[in-house]
C-alpha positions as CSV (number, residue, x, y, z in Angstrom):
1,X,0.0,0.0,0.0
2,X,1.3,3.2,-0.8
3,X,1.0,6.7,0.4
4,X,0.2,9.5,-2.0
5,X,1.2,13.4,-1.5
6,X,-2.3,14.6,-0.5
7,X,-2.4,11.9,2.2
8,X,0.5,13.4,4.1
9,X,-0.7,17.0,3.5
10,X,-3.9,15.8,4.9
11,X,-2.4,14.0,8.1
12,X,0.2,17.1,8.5
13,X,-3.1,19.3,8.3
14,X,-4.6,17.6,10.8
15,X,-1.8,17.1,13.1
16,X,-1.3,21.1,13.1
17,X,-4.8,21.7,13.9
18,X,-4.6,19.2,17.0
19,X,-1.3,21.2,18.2
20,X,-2.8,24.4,17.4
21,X,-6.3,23.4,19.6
22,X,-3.6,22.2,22.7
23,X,-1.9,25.2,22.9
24,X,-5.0,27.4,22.6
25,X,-6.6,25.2,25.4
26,X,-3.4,25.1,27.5
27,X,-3.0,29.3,27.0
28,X,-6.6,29.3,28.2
29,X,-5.9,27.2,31.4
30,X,-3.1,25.9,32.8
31,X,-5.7,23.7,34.2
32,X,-7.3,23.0,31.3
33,X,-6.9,18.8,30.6
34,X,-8.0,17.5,27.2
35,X,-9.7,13.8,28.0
36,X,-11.1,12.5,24.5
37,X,-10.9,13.9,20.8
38,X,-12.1,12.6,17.7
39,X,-12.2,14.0,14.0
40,X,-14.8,14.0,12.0
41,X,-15.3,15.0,8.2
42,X,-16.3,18.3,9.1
43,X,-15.4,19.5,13.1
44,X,-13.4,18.5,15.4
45,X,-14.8,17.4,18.8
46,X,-12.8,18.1,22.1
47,X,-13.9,16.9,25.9
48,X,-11.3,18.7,28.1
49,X,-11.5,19.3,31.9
50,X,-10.9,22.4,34.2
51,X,-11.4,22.5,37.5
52,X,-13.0,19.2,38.1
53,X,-15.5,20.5,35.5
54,X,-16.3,18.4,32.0
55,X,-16.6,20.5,29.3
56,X,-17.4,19.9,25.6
57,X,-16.2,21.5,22.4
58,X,-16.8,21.3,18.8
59,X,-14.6,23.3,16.4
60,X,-15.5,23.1,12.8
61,X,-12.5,22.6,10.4
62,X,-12.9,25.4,8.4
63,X,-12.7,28.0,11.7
64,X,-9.6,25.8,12.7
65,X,-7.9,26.4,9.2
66,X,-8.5,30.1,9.4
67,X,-7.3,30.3,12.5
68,X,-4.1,28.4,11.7
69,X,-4.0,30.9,9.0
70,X,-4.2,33.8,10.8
71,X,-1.8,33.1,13.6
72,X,1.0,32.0,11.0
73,X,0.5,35.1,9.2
74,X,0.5,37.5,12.7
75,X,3.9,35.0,13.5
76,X,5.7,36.1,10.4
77,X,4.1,39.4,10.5
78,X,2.5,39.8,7.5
């Protein structure tokens, strides 16, 4: 079985968004724990804890990617 090109881009895509919603999460709350995760053709569902408190999160990909966007472009400051 062999890989093709837009299978990596899509696994480095998704990889990105995952460290991009962790670090968002963690600058949120130090406390801030992320317990399950799962991605789905269209969003991305997060169940984190703070505080003893469940919480639960849906992000659609599309926000994610401009997001992503925007923070690469204010990091090279563009």
């Amino acid at each position: 079985m062999s890989i093709n090109s837009s299978e990596v881009a899509l696994l480095i895509q998704k990889t990105v968004y995952l460290q991009i919603l962790r670090a968002v999460l963690e600058l949120v709350s130090n406390n801030a724990k992320i317990v399950l995760e799962e991605q789905e053709e269209k969003k991305r569902y997060v169940k984190y804890q703070h505080n003893k408190y469940t919480f639960e999160a849906e992000y659609l990909n599309h926000n994610i990617k401009i997001e992503c966007q925007n923070i690469l472009l204010s990091y090279l400051e563009l």
